[in-house]
Residue frames as a rotation matrix with the C-alpha (Angstrom) as fourth column:
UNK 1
-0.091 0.487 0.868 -68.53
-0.296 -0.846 0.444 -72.01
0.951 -0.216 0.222 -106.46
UNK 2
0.871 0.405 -0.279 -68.95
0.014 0.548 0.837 -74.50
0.492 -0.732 0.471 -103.37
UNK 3
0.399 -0.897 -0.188 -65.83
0.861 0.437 -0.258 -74.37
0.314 -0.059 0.948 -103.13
UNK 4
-0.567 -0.112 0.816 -65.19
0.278 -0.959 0.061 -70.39
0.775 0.261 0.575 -102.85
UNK 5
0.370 0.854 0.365 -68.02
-0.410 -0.203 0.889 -70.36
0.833 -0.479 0.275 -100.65
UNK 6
0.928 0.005 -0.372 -66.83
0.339 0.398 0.852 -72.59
0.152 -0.917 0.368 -97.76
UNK 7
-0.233 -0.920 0.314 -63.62
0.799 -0.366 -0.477 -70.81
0.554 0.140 0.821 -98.23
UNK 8
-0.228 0.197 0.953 -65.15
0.017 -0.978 0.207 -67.82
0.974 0.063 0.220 -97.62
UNK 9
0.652 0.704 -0.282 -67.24
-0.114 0.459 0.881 -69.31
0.749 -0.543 0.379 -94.88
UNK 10
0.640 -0.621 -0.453 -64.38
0.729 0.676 0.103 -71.06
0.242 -0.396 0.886 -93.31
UNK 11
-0.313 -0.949 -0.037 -62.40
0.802 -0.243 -0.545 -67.81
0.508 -0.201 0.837 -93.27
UNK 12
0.034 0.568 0.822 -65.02
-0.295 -0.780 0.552 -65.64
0.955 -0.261 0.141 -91.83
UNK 13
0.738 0.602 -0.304 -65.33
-0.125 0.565 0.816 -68.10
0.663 -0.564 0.493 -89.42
UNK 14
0.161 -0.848 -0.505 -61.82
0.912 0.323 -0.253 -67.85
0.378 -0.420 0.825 -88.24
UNK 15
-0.257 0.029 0.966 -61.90
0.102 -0.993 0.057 -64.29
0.961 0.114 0.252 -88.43
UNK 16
0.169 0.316 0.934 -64.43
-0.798 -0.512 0.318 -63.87
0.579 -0.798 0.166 -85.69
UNK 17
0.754 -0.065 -0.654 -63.15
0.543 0.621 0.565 -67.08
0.370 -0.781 0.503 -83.57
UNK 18
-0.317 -0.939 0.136 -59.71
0.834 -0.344 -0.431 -65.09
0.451 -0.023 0.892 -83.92
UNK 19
-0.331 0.105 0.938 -61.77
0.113 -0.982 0.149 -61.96
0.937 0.156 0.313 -82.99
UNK 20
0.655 0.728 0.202 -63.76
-0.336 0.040 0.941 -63.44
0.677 -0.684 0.271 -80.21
UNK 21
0.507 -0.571 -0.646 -60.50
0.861 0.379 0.341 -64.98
0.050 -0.729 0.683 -78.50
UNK 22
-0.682 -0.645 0.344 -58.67
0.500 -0.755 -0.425 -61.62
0.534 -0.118 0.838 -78.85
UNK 23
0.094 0.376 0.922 -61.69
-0.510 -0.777 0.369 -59.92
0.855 -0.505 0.119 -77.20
UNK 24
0.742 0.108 -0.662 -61.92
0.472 0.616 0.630 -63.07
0.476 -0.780 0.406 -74.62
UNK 25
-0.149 -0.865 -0.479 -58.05
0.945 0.018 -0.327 -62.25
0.291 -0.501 0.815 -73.84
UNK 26
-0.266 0.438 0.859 -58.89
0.278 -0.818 0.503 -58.48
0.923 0.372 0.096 -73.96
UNK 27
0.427 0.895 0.130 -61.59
-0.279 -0.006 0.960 -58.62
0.860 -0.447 0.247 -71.78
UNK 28
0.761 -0.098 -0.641 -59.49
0.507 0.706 0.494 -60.75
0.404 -0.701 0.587 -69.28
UNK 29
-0.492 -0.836 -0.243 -56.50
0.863 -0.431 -0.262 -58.72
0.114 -0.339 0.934 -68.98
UNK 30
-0.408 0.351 0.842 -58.96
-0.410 -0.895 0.175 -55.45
0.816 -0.274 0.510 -68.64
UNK 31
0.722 0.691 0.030 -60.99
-0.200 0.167 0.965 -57.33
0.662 -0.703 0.259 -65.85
UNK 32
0.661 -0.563 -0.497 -57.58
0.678 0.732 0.072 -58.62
0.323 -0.384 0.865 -64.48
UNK 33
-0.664 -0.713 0.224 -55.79
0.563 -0.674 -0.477 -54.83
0.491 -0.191 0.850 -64.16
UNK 34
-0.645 0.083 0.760 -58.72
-0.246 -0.964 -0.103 -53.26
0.724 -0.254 0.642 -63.17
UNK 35
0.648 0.756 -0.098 -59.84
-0.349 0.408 0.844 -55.91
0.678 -0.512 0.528 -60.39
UNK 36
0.896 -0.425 -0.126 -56.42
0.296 0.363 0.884 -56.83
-0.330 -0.829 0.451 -58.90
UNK 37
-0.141 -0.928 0.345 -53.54
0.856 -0.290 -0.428 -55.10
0.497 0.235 0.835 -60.49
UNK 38
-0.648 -0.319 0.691 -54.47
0.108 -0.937 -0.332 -51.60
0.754 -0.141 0.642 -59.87
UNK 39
0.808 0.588 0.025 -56.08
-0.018 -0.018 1.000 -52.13
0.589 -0.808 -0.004 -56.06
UNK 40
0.804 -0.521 -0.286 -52.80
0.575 0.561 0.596 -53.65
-0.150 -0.644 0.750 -55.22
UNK 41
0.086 -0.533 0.842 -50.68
0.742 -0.530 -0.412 -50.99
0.665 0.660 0.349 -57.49
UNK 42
0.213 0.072 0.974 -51.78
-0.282 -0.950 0.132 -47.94
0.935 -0.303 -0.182 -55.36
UNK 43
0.954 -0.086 0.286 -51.09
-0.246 0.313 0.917 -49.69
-0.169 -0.946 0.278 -51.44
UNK 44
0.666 -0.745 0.033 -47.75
0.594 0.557 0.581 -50.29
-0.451 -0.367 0.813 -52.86
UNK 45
-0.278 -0.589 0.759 -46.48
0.502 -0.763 -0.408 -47.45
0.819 0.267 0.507 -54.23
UNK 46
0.352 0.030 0.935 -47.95
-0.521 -0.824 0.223 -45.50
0.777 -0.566 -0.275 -51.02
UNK 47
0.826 -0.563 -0.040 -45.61
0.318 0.406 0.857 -48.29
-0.466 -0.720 0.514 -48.81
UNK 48
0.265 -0.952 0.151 -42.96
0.931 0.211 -0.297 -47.81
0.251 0.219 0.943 -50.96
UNK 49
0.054 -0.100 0.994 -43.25
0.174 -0.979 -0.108 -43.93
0.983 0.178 -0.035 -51.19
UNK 50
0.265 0.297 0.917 -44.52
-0.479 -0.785 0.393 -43.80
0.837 -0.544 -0.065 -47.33
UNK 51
0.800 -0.232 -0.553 -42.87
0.454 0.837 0.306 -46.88
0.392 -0.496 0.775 -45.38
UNK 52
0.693 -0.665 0.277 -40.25
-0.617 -0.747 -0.249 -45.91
0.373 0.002 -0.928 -43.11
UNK 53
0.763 -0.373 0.528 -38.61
-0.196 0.645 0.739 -48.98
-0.616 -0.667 0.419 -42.60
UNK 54
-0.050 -0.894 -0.445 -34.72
-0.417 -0.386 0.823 -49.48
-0.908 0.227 -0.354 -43.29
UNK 55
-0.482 -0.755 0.444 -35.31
0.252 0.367 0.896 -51.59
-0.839 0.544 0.013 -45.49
UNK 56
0.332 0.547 0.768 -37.51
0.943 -0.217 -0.254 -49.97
0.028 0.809 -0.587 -47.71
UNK 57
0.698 -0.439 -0.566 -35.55
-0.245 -0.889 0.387 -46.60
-0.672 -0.131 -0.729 -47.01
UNK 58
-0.550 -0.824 0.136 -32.18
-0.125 0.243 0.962 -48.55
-0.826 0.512 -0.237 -48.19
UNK 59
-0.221 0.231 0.948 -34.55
0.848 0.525 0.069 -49.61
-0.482 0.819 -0.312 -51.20
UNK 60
0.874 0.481 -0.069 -35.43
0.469 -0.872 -0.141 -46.21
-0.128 0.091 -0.988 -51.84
UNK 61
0.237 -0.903 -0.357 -32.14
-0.190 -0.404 0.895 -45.15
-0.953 -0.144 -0.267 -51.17
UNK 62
-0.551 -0.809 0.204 -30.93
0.099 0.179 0.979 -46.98
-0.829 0.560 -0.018 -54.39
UNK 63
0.341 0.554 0.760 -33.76
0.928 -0.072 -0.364 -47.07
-0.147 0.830 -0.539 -56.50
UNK 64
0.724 0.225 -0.652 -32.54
0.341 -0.939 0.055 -43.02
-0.600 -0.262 -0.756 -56.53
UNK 65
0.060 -0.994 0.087 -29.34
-0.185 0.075 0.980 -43.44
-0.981 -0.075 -0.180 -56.66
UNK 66
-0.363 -0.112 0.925 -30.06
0.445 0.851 0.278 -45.36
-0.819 0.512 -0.259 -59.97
UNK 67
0.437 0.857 0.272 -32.32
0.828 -0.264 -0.495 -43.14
-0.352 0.441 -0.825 -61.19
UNK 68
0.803 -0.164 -0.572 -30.30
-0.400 -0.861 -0.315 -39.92
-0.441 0.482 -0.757 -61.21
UNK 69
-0.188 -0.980 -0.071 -27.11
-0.332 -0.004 0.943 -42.01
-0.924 0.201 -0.325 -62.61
UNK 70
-0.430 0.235 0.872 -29.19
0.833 0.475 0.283 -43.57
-0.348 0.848 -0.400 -65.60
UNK 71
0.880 0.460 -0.117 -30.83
0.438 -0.882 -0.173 -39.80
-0.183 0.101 -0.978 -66.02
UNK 72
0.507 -0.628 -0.591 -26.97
-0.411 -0.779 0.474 -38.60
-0.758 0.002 -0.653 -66.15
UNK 73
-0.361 -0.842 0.402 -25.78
-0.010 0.435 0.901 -40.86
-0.933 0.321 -0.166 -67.90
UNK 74
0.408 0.502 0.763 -28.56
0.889 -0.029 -0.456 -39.90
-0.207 0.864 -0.458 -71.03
UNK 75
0.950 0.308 -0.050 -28.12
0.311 -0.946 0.093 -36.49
-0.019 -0.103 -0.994 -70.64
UNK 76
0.105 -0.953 -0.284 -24.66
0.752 0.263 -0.605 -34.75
0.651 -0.150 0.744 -70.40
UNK 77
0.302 0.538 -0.787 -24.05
0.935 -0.006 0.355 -33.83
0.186 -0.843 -0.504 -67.23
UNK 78
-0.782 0.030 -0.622 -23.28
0.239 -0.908 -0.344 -29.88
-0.575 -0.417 0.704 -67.22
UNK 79
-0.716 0.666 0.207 -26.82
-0.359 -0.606 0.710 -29.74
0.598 0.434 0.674 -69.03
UNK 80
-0.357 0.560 -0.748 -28.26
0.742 0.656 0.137 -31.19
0.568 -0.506 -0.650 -65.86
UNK 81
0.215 0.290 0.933 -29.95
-0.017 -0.954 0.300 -28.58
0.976 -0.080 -0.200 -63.88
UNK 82
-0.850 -0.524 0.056 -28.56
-0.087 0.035 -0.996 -27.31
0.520 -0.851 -0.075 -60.71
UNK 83
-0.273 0.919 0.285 -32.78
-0.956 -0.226 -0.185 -27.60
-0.106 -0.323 0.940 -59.15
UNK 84
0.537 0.538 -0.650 -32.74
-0.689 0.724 0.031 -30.98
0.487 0.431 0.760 -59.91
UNK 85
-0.264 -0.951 -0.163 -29.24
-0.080 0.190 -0.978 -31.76
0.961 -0.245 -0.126 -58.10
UNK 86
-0.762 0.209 0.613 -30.80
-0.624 -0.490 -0.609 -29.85
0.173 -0.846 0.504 -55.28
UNK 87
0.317 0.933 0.171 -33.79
-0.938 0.282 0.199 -31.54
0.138 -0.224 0.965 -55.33
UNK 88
0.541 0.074 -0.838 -32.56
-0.031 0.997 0.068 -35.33
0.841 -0.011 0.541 -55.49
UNK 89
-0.444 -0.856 -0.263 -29.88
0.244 0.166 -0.955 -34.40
0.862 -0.489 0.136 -53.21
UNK 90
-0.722 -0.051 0.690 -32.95
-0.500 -0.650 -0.572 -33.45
0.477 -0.758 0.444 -50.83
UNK 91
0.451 0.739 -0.501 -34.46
-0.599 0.666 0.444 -36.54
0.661 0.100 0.743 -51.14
UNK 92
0.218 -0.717 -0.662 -31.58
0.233 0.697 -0.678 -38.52
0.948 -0.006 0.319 -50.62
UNK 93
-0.647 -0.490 0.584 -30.63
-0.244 -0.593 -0.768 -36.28
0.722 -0.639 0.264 -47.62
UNK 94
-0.416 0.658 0.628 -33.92
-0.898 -0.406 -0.169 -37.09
0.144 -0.634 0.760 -46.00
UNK 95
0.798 0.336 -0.501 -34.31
-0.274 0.942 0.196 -40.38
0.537 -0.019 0.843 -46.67
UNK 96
-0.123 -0.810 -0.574 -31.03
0.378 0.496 -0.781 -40.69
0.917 -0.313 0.246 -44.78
UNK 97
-0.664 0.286 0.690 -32.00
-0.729 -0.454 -0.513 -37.99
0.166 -0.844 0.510 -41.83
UNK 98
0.277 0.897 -0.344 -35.27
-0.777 0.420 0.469 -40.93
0.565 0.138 0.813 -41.90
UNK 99
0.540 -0.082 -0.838 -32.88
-0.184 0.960 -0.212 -43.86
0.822 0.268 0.503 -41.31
UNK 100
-0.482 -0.579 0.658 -30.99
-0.203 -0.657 -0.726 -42.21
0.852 -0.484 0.199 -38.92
UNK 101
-0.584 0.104 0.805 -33.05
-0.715 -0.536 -0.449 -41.34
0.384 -0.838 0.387 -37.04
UNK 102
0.585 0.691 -0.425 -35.10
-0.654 0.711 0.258 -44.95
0.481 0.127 0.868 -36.96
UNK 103
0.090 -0.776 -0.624 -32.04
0.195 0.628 -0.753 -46.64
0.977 -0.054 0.208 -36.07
UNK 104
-0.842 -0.519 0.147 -31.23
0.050 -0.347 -0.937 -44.71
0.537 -0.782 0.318 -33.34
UNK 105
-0.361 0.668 0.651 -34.90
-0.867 -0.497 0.030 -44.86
0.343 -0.554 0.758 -32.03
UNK 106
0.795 0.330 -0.508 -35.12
-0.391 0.920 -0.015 -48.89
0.463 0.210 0.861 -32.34
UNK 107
0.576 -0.751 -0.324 -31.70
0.380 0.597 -0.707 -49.24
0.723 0.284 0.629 -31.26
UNK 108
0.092 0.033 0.995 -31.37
-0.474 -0.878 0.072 -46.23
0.876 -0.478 -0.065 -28.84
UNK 109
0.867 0.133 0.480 -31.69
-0.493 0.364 0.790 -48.70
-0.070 -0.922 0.381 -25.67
UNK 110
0.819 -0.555 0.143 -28.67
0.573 0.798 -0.184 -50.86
-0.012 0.233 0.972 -27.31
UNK 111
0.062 -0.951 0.302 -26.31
0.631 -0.197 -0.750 -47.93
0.773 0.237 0.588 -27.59
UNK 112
0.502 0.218 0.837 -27.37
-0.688 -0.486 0.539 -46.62
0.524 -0.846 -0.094 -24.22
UNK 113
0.955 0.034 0.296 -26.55
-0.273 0.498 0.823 -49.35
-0.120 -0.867 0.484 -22.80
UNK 114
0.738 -0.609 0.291 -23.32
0.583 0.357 -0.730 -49.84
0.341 0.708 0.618 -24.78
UNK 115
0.200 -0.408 0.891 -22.17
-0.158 -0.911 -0.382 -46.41
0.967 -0.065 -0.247 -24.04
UNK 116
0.553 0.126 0.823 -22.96
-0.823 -0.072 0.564 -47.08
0.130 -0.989 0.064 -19.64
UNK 117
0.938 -0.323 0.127 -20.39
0.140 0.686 0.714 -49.86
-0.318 -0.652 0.688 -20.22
UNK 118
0.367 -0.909 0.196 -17.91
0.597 0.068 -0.800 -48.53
0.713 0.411 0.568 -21.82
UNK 119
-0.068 -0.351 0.934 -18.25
-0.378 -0.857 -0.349 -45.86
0.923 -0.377 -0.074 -19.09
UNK 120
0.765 0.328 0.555 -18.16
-0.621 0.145 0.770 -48.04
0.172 -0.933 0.315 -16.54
UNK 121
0.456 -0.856 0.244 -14.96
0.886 0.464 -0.027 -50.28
-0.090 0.228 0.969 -17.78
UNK 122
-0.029 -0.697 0.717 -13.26
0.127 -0.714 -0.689 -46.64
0.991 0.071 0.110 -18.07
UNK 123
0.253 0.257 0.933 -14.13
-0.568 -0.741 0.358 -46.09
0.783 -0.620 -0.042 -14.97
UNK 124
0.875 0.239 0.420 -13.44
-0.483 0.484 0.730 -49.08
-0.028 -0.842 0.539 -12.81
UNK 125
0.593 -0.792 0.144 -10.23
0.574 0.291 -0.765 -49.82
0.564 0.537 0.628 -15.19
UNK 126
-0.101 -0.590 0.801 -8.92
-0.154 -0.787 -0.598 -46.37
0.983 -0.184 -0.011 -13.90
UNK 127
0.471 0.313 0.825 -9.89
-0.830 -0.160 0.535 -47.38
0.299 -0.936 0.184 -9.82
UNK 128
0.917 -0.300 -0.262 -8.31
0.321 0.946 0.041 -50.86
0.236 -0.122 0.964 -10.41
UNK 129
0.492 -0.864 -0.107 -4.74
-0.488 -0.375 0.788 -50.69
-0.721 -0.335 -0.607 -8.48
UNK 130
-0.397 -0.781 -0.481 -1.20
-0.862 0.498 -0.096 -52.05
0.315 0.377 -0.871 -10.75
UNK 131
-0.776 -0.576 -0.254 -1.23
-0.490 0.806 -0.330 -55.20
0.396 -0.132 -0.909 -8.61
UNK 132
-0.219 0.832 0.509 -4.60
-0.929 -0.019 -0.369 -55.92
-0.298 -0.554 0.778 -8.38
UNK 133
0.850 0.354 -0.390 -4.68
-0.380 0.925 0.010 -59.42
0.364 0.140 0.921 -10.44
UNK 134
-0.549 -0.812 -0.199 -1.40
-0.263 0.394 -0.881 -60.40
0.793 -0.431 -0.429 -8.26
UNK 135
-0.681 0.071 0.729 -3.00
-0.691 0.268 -0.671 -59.87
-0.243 -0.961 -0.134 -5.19
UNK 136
0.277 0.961 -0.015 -6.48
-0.942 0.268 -0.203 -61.60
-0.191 0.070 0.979 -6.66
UNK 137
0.572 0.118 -0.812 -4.72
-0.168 0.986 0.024 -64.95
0.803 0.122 0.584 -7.94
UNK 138
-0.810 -0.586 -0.025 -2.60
-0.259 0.396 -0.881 -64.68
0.526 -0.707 -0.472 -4.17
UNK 139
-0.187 0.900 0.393 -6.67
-0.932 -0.036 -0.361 -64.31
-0.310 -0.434 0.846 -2.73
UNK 140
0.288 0.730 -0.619 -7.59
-0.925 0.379 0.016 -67.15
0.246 0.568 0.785 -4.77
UNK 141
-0.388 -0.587 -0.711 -4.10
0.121 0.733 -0.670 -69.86
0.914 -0.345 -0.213 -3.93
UNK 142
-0.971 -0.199 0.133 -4.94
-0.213 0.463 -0.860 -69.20
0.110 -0.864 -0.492 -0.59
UNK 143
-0.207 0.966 0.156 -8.31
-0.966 -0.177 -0.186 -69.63
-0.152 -0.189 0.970 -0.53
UNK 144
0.332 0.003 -0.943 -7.95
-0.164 0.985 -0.055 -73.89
0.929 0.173 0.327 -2.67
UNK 145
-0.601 -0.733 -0.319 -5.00
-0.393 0.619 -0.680 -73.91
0.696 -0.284 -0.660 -0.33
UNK 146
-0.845 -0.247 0.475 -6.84
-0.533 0.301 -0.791 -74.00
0.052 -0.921 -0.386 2.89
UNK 147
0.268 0.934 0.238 -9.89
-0.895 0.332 -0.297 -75.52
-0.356 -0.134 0.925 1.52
UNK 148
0.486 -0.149 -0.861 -8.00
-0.256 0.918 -0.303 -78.50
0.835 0.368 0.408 0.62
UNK 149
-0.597 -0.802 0.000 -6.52
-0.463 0.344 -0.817 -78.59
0.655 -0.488 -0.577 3.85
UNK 150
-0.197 0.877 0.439 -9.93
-0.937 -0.037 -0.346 -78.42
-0.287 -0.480 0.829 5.41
């Protein structure tokens, strides 16, 4: 009977240690999602969703990309709806019209200035005479010569 008993004992006793660590862990992972997972959850899905930098565009860009090819590839694709096509294909469309147009506003001084030299090498190419690096390396011989006569 003493025997039966501390059995019993002994397995209650695991029971609720087993019960009281599973709430402990519980308890931690509920204080742990709803004290710093899901503060930090919602500021990063509204960067990811509302960031407009490339490189979270280009992430965006593929996370899509991925999305409707793992969505076609369940599905077969002439039971895909044409409203859904439309719709990703106006995501996609804007998230590129986005990047676009970032680039060219960040960059916008770099191909300005690009552009005012190519038009300025077209131009001064087309004013250069034929025999203009003849005459420049005769400008140049005489110029050592007579400073070495000097």
């Amino acid at each position: 009977m003493i025997y039966i008993f501390l059995l019993v004992i002994s397995t209650v006793g695991t029971i609720l240690s087993i019960g009281a660590l599973f709430s402990y862990i519980t308890h931690s992972f509920l204080l742990a999602l709803f004290t710093t997972w899901l503060p930090t959850l919602f500021p990063t899905i509204s960067k990811f969703l509302f960031d407009f930098s490339p490189i979270t565009i280009l992430c965006r860009l593929i996370f899509l990309i991925l999305c409707f090819f793992i969505f076609s590839y369940k599905n077969d694709p002439s039971s895909i709806n044409v409203f859904t096509i439309l719709i990703y294909s106006m995501i996609m469309i804007l998230n590129i019209v986005i990047l676009v147009v970032y680039i060219l506003i960040n960059y916008l001084n770099i191909l300005l200035f690009l552009f005012l030299i190519i038009l300025m090498i077209k131009y001064f190419y087309l004013q250069i005479p034929n025999n203009f690096l003849n005459q420049l390396q005769d400008q140049i011989n005489i110029f050592f010569c007579h400073s070495f006569n000097q």
